[in-house]
mmCIF file as gemmi writes it, N, C-alpha and C atoms, coordinates in Angstrom:
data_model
loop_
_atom_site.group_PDB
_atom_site.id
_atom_site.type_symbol
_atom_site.label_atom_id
_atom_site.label_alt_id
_atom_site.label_comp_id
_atom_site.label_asym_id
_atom_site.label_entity_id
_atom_site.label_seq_id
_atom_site.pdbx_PDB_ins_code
_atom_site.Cartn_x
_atom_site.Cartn_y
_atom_site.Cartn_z
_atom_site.occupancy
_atom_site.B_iso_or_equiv
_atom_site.pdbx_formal_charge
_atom_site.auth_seq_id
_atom_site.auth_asym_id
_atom_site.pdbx_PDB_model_num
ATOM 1 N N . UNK Axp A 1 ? 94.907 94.824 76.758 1 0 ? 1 A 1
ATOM 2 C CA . UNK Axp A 1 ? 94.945 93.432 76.355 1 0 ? 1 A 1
ATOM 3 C C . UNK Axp A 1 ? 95.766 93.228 75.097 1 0 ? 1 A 1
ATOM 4 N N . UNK Axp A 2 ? 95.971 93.816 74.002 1 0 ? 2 A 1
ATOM 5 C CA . UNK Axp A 2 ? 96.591 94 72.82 1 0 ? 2 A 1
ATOM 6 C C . UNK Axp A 2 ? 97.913 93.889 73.262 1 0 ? 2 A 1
ATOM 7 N N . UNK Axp A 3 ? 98.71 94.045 74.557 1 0 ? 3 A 1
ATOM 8 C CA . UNK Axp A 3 ? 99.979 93.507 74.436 1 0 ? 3 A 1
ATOM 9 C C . UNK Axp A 3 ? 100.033 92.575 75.654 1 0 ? 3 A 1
ATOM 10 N N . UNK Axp A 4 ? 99.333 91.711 76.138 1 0 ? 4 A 1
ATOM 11 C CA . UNK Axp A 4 ? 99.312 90.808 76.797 1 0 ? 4 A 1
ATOM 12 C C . UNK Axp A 4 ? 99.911 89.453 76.26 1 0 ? 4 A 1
ATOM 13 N N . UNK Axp A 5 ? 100.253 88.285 76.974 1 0 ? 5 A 1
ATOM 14 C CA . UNK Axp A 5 ? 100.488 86.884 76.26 1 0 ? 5 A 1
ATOM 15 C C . UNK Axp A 5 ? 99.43 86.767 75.478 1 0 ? 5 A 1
ATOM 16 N N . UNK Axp A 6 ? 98.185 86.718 76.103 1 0 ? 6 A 1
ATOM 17 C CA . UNK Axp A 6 ? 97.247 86.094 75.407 1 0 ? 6 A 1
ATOM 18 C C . UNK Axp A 6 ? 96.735 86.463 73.535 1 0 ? 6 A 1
ATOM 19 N N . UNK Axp A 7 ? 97.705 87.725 73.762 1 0 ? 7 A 1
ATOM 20 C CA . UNK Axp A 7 ? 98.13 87.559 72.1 1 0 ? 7 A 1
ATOM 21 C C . UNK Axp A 7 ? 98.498 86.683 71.118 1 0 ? 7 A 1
ATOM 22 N N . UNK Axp A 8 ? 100.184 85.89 72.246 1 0 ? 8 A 1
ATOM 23 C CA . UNK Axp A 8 ? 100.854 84.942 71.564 1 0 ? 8 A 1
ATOM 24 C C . UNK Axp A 8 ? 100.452 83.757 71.789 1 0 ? 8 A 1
ATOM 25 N N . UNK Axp A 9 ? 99.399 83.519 72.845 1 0 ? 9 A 1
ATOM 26 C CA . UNK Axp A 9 ? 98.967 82.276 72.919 1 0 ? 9 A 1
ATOM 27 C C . UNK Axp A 9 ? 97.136 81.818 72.31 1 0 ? 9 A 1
ATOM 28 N N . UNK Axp A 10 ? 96.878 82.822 71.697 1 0 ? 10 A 1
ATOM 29 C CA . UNK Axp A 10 ? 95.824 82.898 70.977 1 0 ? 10 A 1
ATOM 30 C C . UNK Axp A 10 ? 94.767 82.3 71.814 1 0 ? 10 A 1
ATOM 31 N N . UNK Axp A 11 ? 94.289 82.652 72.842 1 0 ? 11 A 1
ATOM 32 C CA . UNK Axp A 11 ? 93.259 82.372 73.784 1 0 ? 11 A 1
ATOM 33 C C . UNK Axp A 11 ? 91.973 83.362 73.891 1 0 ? 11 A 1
ATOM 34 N N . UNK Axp A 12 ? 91.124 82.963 74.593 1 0 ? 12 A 1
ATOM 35 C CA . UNK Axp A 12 ? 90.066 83.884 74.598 1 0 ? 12 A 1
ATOM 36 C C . UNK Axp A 12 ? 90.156 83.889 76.767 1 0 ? 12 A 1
ATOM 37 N N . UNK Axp A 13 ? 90.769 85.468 76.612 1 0 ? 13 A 1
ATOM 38 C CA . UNK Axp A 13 ? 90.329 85.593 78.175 1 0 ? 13 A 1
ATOM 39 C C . UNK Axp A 13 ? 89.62 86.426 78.182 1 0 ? 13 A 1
ATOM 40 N N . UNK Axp A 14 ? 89.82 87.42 79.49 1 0 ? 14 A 1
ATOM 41 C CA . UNK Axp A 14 ? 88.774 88.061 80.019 1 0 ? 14 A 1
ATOM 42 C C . UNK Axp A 14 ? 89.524 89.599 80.894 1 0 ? 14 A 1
ATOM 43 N N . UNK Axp A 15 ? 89.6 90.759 80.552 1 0 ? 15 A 1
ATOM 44 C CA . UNK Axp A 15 ? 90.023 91.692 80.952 1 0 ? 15 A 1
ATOM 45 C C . UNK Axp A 15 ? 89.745 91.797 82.312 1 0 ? 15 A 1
ATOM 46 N N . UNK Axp A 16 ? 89.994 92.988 83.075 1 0 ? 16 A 1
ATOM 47 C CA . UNK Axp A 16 ? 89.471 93.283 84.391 1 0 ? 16 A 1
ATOM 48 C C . UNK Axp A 16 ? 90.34 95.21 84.584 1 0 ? 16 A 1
ATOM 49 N N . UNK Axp A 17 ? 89.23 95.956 85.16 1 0 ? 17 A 1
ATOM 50 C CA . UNK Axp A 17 ? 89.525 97.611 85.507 1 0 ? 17 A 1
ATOM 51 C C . UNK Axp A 17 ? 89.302 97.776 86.77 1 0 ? 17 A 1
ATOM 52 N N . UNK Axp A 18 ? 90.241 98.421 87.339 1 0 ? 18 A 1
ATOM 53 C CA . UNK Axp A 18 ? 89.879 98.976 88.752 1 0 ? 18 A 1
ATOM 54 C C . UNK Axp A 18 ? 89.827 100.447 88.667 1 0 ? 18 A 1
ATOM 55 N N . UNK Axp A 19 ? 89.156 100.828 89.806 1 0 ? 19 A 1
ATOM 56 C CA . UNK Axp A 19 ? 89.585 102.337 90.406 1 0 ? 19 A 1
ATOM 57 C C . UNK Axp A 19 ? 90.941 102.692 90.557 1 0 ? 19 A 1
ATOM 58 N N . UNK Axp A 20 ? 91.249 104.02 90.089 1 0 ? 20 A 1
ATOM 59 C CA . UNK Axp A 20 ? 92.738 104.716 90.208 1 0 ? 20 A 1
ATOM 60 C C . UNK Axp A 20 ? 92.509 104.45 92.101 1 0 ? 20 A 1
ATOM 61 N N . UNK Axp A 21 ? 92.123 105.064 92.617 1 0 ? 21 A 1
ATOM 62 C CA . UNK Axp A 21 ? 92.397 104.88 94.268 1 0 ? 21 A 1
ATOM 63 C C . UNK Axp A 21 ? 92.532 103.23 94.565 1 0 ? 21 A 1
ATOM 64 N N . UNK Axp A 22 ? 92.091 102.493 93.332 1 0 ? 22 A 1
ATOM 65 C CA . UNK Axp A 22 ? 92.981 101.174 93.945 1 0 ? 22 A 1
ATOM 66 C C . UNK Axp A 22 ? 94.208 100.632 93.85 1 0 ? 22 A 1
ATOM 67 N N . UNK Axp A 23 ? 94.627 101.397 92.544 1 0 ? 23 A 1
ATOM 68 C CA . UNK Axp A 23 ? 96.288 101.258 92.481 1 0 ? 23 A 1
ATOM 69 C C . UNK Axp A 23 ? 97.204 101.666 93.276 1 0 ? 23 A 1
ATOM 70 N N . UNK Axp A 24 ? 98.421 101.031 93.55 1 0 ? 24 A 1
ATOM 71 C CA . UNK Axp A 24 ? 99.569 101.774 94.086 1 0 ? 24 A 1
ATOM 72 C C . UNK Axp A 24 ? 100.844 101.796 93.72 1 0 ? 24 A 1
ATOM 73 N N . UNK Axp A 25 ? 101.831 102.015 94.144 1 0 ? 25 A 1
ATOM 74 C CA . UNK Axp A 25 ? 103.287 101.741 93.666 1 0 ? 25 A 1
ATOM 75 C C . UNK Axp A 25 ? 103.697 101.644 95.075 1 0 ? 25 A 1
ATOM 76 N N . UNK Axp A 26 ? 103.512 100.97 96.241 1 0 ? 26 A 1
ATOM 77 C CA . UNK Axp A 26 ? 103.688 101.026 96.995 1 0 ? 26 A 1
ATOM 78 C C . UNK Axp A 26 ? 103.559 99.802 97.636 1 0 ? 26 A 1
ATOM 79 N N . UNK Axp A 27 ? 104.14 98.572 98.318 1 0 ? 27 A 1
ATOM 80 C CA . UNK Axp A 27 ? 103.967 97.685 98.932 1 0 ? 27 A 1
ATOM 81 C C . UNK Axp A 27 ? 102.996 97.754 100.171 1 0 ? 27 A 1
ATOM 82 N N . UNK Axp A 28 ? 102.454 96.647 101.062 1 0 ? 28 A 1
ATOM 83 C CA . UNK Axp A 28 ? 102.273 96.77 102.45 1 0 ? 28 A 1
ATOM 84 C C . UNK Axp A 28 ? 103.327 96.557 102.743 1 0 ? 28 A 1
ATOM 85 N N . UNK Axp A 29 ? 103.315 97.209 104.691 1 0 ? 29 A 1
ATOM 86 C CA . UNK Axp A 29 ? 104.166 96.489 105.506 1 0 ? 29 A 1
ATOM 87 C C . UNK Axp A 29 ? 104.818 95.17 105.072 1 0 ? 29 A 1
ATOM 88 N N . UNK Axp A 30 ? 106.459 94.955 105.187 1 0 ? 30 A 1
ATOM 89 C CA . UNK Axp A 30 ? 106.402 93.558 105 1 0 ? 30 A 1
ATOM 90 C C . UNK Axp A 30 ? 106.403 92.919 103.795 1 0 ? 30 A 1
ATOM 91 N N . UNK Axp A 31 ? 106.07 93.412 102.491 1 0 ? 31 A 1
ATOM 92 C CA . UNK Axp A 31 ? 106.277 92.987 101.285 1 0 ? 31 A 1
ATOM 93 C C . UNK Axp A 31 ? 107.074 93.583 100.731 1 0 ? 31 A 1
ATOM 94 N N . UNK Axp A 32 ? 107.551 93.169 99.421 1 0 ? 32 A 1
ATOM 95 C CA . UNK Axp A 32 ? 108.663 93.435 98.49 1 0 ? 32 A 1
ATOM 96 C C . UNK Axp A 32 ? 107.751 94.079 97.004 1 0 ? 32 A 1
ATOM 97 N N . UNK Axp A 33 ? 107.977 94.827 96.864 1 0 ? 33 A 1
ATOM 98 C CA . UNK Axp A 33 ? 107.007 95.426 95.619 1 0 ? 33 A 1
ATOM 99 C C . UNK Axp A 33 ? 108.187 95.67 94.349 1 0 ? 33 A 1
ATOM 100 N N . UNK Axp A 34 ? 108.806 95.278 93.584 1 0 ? 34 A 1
ATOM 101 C CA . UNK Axp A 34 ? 109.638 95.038 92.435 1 0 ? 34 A 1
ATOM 102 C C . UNK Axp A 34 ? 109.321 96.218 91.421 1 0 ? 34 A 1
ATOM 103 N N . UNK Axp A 35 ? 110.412 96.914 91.433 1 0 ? 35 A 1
ATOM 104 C CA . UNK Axp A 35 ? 110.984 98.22 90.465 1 0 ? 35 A 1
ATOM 105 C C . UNK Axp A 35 ? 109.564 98.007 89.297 1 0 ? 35 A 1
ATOM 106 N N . UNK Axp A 36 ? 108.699 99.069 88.532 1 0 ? 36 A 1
ATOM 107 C CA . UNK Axp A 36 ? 107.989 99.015 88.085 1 0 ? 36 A 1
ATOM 108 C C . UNK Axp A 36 ? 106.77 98.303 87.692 1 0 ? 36 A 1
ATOM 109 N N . UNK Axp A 37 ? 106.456 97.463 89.245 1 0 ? 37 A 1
ATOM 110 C CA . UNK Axp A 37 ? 105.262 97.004 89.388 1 0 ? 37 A 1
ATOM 111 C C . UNK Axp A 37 ? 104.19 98.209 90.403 1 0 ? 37 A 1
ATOM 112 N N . UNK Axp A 38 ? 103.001 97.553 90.592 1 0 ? 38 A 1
ATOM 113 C CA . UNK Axp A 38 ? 101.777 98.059 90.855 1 0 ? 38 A 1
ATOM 114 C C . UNK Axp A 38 ? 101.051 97.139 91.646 1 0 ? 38 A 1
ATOM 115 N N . UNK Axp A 39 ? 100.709 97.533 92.793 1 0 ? 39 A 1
ATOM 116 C CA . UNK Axp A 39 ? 99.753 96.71 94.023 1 0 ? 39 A 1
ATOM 117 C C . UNK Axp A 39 ? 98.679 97.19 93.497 1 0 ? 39 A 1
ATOM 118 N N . UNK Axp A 40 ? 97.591 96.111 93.546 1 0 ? 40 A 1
ATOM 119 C CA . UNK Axp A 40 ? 95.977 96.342 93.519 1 0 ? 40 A 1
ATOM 120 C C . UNK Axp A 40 ? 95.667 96.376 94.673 1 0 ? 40 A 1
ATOM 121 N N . UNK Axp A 41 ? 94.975 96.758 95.372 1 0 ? 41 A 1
ATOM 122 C CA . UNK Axp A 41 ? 94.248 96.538 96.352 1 0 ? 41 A 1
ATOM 123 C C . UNK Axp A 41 ? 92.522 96.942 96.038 1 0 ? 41 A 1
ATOM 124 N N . UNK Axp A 42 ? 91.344 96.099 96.922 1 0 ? 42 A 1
ATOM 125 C CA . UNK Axp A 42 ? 90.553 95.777 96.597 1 0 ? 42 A 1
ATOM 126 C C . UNK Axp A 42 ? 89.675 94.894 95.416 1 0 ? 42 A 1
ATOM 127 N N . UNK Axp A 43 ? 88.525 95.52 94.693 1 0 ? 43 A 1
ATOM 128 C CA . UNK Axp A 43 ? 88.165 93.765 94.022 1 0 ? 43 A 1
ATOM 129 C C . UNK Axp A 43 ? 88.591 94.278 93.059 1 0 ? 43 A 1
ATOM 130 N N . UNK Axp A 44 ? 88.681 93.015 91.863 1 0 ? 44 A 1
ATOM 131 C CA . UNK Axp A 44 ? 88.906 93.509 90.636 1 0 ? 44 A 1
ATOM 132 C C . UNK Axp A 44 ? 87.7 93.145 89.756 1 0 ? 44 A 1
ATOM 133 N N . UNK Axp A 45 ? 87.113 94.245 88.589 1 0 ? 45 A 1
ATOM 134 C CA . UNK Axp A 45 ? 86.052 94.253 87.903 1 0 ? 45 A 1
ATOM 135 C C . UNK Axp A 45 ? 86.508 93.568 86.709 1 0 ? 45 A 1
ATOM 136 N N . UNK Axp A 46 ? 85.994 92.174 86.49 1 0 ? 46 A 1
ATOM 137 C CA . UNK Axp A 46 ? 86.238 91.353 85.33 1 0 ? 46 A 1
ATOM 138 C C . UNK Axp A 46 ? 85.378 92.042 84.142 1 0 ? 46 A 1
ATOM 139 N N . UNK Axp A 47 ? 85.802 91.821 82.899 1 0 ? 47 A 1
ATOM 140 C CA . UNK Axp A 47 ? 84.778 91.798 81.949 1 0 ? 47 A 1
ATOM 141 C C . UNK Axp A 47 ? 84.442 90.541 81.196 1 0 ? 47 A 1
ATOM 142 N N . UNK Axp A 48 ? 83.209 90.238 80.637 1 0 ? 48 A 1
ATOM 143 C CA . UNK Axp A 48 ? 83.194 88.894 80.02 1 0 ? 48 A 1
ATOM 144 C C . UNK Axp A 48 ? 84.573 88.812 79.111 1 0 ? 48 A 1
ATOM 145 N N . UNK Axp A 49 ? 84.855 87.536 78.935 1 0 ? 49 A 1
ATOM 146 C CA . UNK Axp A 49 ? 85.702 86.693 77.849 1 0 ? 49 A 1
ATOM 147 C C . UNK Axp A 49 ? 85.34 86.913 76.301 1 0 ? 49 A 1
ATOM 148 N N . UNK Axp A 50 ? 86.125 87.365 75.573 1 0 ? 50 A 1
ATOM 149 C CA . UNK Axp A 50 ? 85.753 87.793 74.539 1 0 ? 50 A 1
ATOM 150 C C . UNK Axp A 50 ? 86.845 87.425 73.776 1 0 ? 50 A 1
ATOM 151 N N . UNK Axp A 51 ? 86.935 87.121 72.06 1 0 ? 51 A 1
ATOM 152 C CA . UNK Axp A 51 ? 87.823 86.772 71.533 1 0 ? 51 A 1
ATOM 153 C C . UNK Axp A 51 ? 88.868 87.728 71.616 1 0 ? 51 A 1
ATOM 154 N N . UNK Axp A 52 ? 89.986 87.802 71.067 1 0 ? 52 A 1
ATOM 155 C CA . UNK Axp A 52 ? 91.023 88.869 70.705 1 0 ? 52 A 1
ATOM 156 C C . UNK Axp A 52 ? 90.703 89.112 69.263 1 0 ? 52 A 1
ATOM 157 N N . UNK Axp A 53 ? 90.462 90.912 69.473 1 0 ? 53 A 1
ATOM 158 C CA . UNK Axp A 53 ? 90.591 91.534 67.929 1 0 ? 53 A 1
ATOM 159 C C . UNK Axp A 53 ? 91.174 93.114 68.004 1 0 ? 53 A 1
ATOM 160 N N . UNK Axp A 54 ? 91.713 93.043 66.764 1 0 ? 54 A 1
ATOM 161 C CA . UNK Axp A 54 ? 92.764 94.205 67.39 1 0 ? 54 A 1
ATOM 162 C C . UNK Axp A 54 ? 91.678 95.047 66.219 1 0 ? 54 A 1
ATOM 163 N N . UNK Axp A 55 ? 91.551 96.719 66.977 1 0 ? 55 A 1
ATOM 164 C CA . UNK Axp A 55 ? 90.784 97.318 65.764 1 0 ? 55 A 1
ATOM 165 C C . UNK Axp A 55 ? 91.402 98.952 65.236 1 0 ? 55 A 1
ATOM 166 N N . UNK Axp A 56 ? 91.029 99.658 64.608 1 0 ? 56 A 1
ATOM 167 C CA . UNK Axp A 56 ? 91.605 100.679 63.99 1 0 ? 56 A 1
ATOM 168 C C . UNK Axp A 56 ? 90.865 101.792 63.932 1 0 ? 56 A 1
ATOM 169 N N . UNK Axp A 57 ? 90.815 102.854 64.448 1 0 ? 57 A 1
ATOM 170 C CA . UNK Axp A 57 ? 90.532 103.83 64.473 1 0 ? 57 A 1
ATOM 171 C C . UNK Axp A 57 ? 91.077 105.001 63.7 1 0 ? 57 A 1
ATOM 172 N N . UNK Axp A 58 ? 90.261 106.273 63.188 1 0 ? 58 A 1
ATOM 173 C CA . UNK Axp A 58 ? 90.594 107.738 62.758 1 0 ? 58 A 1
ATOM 174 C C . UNK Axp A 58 ? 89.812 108.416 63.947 1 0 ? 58 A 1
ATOM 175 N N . UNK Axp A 59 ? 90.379 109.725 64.134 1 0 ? 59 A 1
ATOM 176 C CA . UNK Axp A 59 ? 90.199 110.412 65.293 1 0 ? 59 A 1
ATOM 177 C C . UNK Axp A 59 ? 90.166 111.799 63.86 1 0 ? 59 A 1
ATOM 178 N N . UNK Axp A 60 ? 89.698 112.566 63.845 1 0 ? 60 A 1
ATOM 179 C CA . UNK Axp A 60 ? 89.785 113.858 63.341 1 0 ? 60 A 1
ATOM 180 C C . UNK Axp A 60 ? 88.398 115.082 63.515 1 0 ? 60 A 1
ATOM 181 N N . UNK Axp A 61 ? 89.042 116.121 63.38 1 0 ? 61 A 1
ATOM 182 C CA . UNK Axp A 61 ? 88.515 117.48 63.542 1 0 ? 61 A 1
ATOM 183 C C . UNK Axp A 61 ? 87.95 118.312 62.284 1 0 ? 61 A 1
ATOM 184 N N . UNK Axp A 62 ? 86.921 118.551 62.384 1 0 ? 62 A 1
ATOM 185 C CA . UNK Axp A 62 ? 86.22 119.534 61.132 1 0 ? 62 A 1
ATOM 186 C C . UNK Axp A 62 ? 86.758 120.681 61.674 1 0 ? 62 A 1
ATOM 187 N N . UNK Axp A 63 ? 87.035 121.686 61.079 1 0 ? 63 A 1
ATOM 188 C CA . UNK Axp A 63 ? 87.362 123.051 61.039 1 0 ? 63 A 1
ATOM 189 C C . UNK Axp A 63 ? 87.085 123.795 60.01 1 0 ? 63 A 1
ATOM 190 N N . UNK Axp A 64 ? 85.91 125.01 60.828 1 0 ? 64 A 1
ATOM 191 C CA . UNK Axp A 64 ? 85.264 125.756 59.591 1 0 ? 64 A 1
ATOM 192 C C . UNK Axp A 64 ? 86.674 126.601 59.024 1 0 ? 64 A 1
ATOM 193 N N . UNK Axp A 65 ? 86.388 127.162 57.837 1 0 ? 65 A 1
ATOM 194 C CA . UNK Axp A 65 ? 87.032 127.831 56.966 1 0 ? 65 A 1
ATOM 195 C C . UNK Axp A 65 ? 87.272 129.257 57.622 1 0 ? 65 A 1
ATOM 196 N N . UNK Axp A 66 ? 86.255 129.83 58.306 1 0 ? 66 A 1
ATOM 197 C CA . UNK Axp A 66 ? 86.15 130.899 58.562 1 0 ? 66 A 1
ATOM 198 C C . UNK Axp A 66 ? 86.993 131.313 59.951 1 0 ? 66 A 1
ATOM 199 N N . UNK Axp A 67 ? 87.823 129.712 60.681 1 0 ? 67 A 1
ATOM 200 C CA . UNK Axp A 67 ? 88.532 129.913 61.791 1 0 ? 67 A 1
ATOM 201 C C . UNK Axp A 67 ? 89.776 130.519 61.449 1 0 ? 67 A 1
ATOM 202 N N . UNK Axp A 68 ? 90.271 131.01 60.028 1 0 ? 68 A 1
ATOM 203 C CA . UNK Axp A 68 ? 91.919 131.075 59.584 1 0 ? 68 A 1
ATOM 204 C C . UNK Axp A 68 ? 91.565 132.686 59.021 1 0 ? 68 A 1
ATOM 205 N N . UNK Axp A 69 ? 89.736 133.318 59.482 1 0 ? 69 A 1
ATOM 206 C CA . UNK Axp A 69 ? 90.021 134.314 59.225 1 0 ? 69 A 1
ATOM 207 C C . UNK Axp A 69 ? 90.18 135.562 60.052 1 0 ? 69 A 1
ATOM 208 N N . UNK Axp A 70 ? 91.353 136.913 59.999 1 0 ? 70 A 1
ATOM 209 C CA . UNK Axp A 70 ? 91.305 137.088 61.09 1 0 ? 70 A 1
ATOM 210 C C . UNK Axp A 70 ? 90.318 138.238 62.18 1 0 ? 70 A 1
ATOM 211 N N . UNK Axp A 71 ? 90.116 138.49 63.183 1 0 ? 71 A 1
ATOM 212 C CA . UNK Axp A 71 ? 88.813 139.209 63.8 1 0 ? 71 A 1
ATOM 213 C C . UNK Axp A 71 ? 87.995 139.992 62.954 1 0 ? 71 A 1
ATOM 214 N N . UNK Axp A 72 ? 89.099 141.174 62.314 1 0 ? 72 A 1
ATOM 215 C CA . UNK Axp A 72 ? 88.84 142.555 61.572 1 0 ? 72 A 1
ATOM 216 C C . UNK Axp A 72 ? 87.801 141.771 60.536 1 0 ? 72 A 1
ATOM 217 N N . UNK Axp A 73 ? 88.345 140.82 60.08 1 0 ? 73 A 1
ATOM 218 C CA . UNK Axp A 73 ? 87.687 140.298 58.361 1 0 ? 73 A 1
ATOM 219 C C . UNK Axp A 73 ? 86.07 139.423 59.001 1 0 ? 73 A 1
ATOM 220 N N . UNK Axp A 74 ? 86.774 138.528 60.06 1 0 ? 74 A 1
ATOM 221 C CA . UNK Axp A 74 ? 85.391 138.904 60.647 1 0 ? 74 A 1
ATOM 222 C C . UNK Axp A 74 ? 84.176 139.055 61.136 1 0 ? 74 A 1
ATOM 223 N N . UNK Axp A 75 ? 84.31 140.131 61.591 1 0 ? 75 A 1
ATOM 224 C CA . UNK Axp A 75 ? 83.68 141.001 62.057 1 0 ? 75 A 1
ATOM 225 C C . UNK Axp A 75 ? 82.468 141.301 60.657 1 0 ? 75 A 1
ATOM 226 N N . UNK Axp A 76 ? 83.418 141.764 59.703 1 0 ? 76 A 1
ATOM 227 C CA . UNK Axp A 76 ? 82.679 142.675 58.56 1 0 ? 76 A 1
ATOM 228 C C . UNK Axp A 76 ? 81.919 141.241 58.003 1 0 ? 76 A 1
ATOM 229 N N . UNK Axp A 77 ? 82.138 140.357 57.906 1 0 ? 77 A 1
ATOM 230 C CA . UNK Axp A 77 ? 81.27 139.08 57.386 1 0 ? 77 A 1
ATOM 231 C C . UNK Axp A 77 ? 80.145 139.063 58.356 1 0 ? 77 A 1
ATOM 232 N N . UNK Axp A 78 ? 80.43 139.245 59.287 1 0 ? 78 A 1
ATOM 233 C CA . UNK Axp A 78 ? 78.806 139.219 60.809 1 0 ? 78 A 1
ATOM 234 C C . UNK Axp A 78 ? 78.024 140.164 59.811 1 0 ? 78 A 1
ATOM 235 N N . UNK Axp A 79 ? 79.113 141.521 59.847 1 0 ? 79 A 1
ATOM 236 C CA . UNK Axp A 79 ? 78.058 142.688 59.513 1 0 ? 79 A 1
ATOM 237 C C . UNK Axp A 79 ? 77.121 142.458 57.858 1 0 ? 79 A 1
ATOM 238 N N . UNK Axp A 80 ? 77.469 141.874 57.04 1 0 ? 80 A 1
ATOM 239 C CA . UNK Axp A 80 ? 77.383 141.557 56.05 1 0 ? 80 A 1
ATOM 240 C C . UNK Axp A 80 ? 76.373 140.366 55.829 1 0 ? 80 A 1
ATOM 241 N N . UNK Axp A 81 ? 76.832 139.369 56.887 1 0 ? 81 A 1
ATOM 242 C CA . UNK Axp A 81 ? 75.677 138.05 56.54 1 0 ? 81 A 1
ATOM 243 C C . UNK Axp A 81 ? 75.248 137.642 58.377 1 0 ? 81 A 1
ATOM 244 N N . UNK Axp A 82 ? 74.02 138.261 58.658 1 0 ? 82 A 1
ATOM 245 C CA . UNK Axp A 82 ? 74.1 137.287 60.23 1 0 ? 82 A 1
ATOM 246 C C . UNK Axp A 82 ? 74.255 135.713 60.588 1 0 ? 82 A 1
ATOM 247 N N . UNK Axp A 83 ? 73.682 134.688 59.208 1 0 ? 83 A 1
ATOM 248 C CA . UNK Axp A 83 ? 74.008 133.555 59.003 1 0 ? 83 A 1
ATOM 249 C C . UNK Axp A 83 ? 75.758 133.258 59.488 1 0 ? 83 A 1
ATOM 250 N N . UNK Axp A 84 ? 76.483 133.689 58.554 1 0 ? 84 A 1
ATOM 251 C CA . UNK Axp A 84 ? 77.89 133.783 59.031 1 0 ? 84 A 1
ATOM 252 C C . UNK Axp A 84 ? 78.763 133.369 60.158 1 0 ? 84 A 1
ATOM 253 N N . UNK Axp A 85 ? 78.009 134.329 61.309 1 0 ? 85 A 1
ATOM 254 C CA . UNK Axp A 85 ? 78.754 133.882 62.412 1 0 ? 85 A 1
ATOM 255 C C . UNK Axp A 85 ? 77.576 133.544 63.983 1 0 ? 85 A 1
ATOM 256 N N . UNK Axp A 86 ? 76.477 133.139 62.821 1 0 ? 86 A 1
ATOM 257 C CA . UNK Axp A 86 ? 75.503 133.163 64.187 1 0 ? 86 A 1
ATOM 258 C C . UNK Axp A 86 ? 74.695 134.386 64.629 1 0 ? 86 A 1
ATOM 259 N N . UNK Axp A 87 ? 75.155 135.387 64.484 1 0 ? 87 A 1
ATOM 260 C CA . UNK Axp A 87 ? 74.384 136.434 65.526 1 0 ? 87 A 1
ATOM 261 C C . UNK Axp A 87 ? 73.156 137.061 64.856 1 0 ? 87 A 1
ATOM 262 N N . UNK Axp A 88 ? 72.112 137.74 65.698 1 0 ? 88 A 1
ATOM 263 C CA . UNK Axp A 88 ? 71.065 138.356 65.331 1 0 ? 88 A 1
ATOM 264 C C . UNK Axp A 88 ? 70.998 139.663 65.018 1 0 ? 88 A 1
């Protein structure tokens, strides 16, 4: 929806998702299907009408310290602390 008209025309519509097995790139018999369009076939799942708001996300990864160290080193930290790496 974020690059739809209803951006530039500041409206409140209403999305809609289908199933991948309902898409196609493929016309029926008999129709004309135009260089980078997409046939629906079957229903389409509306969602309620909701204002337009565009929002912002962070996506990121914790990474222990101990992933940059290598097997040999360890290993000897297991042997040293069982906390460390989990084991009993």
């Amino acid at each position: 929806m974020c690059r739809s008209q209803a951006w530039d025309a500041k409206i409140v519509t209403s999305a809609w998702w289908v199933h991948a097995q309902q898409v196609s790139k493929t016309a029926p018999s008999g129709e004309y299907l135009p260089t980078g369009s997409f046939m629906i076939r079957g229903r389409k799942n509306f969602l309620p009408p909701h204002p337009l708001v565009m929002g912002l996300s962070f996506l990121f990864k914790l990474v222990c310290p101990l992933t940059s160290v290598s097997f040999t080193h360890l290993s000897a930290l297991c042997r040293c602390s069982d906390k460390v790496c989990g084991t009993k």
